[in-house]
Backbone bond lengths (Angstrom), bond angles and torsions (degrees), N, CA, C in turn:
res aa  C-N    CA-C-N  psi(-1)  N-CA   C-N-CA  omega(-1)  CA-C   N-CA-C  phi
1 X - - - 1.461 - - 1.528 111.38 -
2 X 1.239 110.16 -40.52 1.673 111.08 179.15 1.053 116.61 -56.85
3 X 1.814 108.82 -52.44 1.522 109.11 172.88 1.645 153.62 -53.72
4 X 2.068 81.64 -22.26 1.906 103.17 163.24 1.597 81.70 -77.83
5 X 1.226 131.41 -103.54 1.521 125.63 -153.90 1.297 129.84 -18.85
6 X 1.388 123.11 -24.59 1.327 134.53 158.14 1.425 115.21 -64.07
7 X 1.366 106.82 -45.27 2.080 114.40 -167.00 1.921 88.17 -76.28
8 X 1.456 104.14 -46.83 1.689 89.49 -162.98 1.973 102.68 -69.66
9 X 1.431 109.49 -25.98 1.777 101.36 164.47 1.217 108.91 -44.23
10 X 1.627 103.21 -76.76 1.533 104.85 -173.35 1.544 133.88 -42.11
11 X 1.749 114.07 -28.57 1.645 117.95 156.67 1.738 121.90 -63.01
12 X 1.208 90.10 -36.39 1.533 112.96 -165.74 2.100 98.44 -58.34
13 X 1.581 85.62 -45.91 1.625 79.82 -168.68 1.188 102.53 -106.96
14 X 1.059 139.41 -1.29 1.604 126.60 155.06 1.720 111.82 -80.02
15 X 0.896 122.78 -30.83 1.854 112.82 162.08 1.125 115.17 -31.02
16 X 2.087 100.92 -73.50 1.270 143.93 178.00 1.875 106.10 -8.58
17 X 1.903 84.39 -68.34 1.301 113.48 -154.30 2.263 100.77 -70.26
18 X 1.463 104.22 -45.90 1.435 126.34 168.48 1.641 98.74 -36.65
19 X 1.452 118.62 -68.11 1.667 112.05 171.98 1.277 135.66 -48.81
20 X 0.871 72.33 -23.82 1.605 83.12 -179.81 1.488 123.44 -109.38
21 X 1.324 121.45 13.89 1.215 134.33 145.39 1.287 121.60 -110.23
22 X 1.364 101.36 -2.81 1.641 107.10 162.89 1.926 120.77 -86.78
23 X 1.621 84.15 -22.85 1.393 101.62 179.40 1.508 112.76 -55.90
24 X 1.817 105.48 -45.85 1.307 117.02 -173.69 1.407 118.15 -85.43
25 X 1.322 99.86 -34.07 1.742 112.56 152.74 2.201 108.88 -18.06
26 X 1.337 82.51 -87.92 1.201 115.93 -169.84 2.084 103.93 -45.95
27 X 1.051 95.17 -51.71 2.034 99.36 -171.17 1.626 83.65 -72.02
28 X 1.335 133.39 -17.94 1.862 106.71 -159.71 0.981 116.22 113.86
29 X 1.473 125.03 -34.94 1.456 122.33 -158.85 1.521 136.13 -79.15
30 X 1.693 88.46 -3.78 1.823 107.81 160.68 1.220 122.28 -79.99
31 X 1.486 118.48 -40.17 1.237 138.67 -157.67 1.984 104.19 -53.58
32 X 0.970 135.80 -32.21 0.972 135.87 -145.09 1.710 96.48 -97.43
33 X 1.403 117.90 -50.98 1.398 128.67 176.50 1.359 103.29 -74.49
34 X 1.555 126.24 -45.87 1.515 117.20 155.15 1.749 115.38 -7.61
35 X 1.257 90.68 -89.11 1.482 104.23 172.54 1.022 140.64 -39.99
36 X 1.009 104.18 -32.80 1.659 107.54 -177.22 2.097 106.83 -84.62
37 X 1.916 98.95 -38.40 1.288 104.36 177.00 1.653 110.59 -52.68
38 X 1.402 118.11 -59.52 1.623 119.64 163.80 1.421 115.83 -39.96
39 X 1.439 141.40 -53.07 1.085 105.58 169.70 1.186 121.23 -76.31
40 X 1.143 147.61 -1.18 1.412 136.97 171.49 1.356 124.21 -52.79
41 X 1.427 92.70 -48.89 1.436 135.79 -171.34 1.957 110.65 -59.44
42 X 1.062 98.45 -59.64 1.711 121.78 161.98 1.351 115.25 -38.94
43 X 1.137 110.34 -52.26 2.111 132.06 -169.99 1.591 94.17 -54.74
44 X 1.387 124.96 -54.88 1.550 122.35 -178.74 0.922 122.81 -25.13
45 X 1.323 139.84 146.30 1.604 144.76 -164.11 1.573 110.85 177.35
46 X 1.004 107.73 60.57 1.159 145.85 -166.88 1.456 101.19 -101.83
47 X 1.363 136.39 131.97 1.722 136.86 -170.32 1.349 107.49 -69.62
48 X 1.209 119.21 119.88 1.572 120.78 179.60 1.209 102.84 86.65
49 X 1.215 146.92 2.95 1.538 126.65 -165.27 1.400 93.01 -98.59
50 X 0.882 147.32 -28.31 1.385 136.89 -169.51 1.812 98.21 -59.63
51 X 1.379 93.81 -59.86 1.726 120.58 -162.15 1.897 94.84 -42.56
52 X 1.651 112.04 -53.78 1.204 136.71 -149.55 1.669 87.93 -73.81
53 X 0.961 129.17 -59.65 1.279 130.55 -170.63 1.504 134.66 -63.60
54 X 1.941 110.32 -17.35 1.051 119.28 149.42 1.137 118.72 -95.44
55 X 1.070 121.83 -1.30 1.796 115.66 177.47 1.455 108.01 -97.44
56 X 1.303 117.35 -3.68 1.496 123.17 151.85 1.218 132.49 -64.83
57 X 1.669 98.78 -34.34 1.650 88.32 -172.02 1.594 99.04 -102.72
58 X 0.996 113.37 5.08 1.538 113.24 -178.42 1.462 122.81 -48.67
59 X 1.363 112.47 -35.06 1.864 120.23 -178.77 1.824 101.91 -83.15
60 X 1.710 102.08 -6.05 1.947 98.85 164.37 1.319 119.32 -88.73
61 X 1.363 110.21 -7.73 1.934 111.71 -178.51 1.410 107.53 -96.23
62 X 1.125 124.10 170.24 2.032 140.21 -168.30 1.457 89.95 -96.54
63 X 1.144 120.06 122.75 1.609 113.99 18.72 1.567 121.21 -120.96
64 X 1.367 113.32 6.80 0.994 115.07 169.43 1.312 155.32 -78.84
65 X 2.081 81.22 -4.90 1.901 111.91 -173.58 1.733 84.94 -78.54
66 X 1.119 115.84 -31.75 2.004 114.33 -166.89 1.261 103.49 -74.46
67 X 1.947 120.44 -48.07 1.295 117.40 -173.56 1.581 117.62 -73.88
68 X 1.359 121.58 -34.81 1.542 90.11 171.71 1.048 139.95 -129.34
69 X 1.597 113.56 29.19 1.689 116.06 126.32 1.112 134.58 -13.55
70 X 1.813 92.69 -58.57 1.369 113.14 177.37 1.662 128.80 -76.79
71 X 1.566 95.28 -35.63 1.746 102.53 -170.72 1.690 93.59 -81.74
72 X 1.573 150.26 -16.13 1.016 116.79 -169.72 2.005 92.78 -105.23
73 X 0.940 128.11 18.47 1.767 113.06 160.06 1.804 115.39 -103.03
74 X 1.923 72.22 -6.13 2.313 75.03 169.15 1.129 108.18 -97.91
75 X 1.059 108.56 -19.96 1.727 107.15 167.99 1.328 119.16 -76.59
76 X 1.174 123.92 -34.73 1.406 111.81 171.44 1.867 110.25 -80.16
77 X 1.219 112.99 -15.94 1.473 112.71 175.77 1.528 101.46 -71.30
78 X 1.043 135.92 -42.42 1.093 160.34 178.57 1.496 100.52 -62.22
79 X 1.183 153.28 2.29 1.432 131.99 -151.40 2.365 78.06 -159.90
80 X 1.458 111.81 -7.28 1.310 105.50 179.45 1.779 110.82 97.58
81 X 1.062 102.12 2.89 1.760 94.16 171.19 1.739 117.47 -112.80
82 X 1.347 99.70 91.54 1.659 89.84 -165.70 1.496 96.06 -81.76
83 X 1.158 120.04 -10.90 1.891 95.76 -169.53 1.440 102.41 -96.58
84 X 2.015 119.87 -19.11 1.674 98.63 160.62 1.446 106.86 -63.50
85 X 1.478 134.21 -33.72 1.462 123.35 -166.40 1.351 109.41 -57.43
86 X 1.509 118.80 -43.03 1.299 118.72 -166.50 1.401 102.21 -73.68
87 X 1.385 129.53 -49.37 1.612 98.72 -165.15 1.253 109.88 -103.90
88 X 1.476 126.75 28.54 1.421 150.43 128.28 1.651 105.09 -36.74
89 X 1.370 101.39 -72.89 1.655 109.66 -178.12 1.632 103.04 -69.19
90 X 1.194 137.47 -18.23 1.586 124.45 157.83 1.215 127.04 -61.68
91 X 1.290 109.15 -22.07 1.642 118.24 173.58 1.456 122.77 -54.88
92 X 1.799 93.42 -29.86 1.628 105.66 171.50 1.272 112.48 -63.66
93 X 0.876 123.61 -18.79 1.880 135.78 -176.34 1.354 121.11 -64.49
94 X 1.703 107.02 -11.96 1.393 103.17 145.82 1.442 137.88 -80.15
95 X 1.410 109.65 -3.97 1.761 121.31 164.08 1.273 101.53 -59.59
96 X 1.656 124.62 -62.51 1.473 120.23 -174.23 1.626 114.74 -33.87
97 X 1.843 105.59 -59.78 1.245 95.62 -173.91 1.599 130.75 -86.06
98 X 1.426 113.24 18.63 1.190 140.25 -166.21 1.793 96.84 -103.08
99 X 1.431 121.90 -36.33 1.455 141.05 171.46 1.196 98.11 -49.44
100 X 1.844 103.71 -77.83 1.656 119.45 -136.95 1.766 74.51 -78.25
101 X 1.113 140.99 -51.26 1.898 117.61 -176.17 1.313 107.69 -52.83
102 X 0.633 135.33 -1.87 1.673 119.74 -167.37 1.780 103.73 -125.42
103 X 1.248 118.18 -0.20 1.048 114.56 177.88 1.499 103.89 -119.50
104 X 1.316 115.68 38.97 1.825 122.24 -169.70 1.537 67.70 -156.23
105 X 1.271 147.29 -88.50 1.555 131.87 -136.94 1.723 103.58 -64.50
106 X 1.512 97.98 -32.22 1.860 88.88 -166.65 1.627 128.14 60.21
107 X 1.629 121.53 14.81 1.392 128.61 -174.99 1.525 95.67 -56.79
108 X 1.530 117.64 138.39 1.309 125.63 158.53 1.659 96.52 -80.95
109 X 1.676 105.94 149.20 1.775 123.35 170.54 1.552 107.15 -73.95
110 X 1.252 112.62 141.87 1.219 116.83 176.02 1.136 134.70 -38.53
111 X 1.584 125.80 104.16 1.564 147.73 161.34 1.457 115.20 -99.69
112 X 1.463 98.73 99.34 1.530 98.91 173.98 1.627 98.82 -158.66
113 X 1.431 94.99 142.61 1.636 102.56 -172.30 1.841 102.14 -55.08
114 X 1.011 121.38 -41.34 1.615 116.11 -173.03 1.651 120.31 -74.40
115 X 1.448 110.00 -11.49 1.325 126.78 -152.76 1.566 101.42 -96.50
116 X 1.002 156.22 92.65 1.742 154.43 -175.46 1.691 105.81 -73.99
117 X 1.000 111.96 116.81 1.674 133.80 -172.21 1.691 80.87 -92.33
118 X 1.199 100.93 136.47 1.779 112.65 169.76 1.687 97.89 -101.88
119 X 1.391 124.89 156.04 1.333 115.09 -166.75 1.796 85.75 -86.97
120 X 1.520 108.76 167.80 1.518 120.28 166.53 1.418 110.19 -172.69
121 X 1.030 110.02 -152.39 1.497 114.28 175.75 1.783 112.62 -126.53
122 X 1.052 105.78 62.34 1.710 125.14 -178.10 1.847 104.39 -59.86
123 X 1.465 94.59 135.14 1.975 90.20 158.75 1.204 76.44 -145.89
124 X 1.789 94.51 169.30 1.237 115.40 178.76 1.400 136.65 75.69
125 X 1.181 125.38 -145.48 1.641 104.76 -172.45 1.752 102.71 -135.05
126 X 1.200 124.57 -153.30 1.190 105.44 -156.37 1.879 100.70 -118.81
127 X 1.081 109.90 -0.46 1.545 110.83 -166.20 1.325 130.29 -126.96
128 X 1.795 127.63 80.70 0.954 124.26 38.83 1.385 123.58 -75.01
129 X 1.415 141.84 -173.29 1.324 136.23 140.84 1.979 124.08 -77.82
130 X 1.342 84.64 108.08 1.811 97.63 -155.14 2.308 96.64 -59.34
131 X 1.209 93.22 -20.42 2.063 84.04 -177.80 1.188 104.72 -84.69
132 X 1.670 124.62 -1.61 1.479 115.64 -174.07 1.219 116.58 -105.86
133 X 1.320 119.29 -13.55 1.971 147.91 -171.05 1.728 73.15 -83.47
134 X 1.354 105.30 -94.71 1.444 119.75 -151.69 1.394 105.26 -30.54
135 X 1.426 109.06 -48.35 1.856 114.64 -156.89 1.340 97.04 -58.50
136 X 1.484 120.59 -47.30 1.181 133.86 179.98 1.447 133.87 -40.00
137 X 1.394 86.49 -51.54 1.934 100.95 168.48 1.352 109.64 -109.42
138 X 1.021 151.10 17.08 1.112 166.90 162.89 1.775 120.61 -89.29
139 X 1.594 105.26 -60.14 1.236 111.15 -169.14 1.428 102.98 -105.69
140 X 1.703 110.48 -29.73 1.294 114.49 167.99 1.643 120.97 -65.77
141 X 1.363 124.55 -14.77 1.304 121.72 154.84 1.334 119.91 -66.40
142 X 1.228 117.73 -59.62 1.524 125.52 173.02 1.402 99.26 -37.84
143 X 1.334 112.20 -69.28 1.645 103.48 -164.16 1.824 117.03 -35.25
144 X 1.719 95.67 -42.57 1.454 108.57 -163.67 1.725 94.18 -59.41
145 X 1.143 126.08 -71.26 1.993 140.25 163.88 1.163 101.67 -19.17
146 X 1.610 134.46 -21.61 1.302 112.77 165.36 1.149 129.48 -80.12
147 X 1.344 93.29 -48.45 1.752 125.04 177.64 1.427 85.56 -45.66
148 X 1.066 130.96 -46.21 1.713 114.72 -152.41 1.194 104.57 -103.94
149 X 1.332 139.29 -15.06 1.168 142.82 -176.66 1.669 131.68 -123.60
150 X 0.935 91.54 -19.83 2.235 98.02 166.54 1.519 102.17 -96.43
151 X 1.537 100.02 118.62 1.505 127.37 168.38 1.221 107.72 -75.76
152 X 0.959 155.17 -15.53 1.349 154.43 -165.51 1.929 101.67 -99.69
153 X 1.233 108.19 98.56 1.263 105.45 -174.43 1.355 131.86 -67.92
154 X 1.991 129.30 -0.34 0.954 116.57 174.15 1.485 93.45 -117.40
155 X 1.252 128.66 -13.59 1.611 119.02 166.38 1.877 116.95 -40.95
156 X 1.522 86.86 -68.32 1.673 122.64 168.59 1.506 102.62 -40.80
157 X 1.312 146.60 -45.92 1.514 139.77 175.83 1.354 105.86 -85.33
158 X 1.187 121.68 -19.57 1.530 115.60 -175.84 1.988 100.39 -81.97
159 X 1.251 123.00 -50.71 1.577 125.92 173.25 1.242 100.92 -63.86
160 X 1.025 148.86 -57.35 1.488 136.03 -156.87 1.692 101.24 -86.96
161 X 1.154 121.41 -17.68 1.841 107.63 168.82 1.737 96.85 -88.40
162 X 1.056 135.28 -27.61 1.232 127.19 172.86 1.229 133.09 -68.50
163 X 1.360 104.42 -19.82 1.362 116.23 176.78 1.593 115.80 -97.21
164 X 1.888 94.94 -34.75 1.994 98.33 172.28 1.427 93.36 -65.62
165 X 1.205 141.29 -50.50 1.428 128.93 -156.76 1.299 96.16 -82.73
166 X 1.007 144.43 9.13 2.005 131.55 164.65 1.575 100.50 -87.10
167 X 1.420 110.38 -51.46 1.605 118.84 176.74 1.929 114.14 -56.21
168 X 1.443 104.00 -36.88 1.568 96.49 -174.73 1.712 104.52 -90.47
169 X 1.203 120.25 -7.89 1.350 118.80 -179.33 1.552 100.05 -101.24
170 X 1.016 133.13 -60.02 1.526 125.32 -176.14 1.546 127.87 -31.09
171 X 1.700 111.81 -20.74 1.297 124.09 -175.08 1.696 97.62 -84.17
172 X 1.368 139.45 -35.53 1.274 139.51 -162.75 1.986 84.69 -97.22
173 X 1.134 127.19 -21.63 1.598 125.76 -164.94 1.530 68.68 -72.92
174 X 1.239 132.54 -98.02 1.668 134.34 -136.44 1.207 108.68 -49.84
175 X 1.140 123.97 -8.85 1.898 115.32 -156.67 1.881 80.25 -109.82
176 X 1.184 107.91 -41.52 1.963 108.84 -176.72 1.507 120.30 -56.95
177 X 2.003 99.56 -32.94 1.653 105.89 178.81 1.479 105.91 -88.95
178 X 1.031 119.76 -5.46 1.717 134.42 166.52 1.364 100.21 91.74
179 X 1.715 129.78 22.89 1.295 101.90 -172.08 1.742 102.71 -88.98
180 X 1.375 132.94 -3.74 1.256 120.04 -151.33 1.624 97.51 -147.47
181 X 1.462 117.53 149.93 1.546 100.54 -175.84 2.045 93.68 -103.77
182 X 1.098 87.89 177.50 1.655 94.42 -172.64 1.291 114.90 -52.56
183 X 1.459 111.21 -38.81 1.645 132.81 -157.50 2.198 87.15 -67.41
184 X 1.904 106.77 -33.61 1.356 91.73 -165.35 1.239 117.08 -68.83
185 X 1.782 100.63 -27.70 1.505 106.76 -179.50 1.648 135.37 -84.50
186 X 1.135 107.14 -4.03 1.548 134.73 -177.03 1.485 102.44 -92.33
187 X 1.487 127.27 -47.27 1.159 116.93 143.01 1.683 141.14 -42.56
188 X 1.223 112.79 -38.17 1.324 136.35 -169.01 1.893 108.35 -73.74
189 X 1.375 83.77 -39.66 2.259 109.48 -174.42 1.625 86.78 -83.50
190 X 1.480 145.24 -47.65 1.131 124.70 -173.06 1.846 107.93 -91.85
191 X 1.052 153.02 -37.54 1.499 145.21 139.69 1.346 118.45 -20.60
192 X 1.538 109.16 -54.80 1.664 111.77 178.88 1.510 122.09 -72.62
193 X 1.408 129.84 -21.79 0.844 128.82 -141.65 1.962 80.68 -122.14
194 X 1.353 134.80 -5.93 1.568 137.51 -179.91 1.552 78.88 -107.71
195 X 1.168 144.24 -34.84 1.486 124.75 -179.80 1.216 105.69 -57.51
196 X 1.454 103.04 -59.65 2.483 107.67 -169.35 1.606 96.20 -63.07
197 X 1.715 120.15 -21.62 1.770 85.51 167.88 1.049 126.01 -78.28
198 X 1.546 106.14 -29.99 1.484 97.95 -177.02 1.356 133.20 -75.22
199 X 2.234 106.35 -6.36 1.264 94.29 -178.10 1.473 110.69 -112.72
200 X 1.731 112.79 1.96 1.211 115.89 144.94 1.562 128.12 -51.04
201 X 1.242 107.69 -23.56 1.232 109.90 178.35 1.506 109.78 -67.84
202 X 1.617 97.43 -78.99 1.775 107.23 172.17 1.128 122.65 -25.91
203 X 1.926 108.71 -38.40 1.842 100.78 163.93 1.135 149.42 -36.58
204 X 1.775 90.02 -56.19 1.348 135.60 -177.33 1.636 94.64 -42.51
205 X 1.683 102.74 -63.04 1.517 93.02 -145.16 1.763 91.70 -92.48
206 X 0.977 119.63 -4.15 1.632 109.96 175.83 1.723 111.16 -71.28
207 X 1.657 110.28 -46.63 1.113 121.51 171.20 1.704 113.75 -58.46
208 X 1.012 126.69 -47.97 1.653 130.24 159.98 1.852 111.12 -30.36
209 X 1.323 101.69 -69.94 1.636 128.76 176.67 1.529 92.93 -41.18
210 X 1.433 130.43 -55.49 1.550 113.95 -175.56 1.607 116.84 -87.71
211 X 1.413 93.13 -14.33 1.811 80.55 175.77 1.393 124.39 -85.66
212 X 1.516 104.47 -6.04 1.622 127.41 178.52 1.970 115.82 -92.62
213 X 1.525 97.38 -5.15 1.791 92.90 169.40 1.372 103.96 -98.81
């Protein structure tokens, strides 16, 4: 019981907290520290970081953000686990709500003479940041399916740090290629991250439900 009351806090106040940086979003009142955080952020020059930071967001651009969403819940359907496949493919279900926000905020992506836009293939608008939702419930499910399911204990630490470190780096990747301001991705890490509890949860007890017939 403690442990739902803790997960539903932790949704409860990251929503909370999501509105209310959308609130400020919306009046202006981010925009200014926005900016200044992106260029900071940009100035780095650090060996490889440039390289590292687009090759992060690379599995968020078309066509590969569509293909393997999709190709890793057929693979596990494919391998005999239809109920990891299925809420594998729910993880995508943070695109939906990554859509319907961004089509109520309307944020334009960063235009500012100091700010360097990396070229890509951008749609849409800038608020949430749609590669940081998805990665989140997307890759952050997977990660969890490892943790719980590869016996092999240094395989199993090698996928799940590869996959937490794609999710914790991808949020500083979008704000570095200038497509997203911080405020989009800080939103994006608290939305995504109340989605994988809640559908870790639903796992939990669906997976229970079959190990009990």
């Amino acid at each position: 019981m403690a442990k739902r009351l803790h997960k539903i806090a932790f949704v409860g106040t990251a929503v909370s907290t999501s509105a209310l940086i959308a609130i400020g979003v919306k009046s202006g009142v981010t925009q200014g520290l926005d900016e200044q955080v992106t260029r900071r952020i940009q100035k780095i020059e650090l060996p490889g970081f440039d390289q590292l930071m687009h090759g992060v967001s690379w599995a968020g651009f078309p066509p590969q953000s569509k293909i393997l969403p999709a190709l890793i819940p057929t693979a596990m359907l494919s391998s005999g686990r239809p109920l990891e496949a299925f809420f594998q493919l729910m993880g995508w279900g943070t695109g939906a709500i990554s859509g319907g926000i961004k089509r109520t905020m309307k944020r334009p992506r960063p235009n500012h003479p100091e700010i360097v836009v990396s070229q890509a293939r951008l749609g849409g608008t800038s608020f949430p940041s749609g590669h940081v939702i998805i990665y989140t419930g997307v890759y952050g499910f997977l990660a969890y399916l490892a943790h719980l399911h590869i016996k092999l204990g240094l395989l199993r630490k090698l996928i799940v740090g590869l996959l937490a470190g794609m999710i914790a780096l991808v949020g500083t990747s979008r704000v570095y290629l200038g497509h997203h301001f911080t405020s989009d991705v800080l939103v994006s890490y608290l939305l995504g991250s109340s989605y994988l509890v809640a559908l870790t949860s639903l796992y939990q007890r669906a997976r229970k439900r079959c190990d009990d017939k």
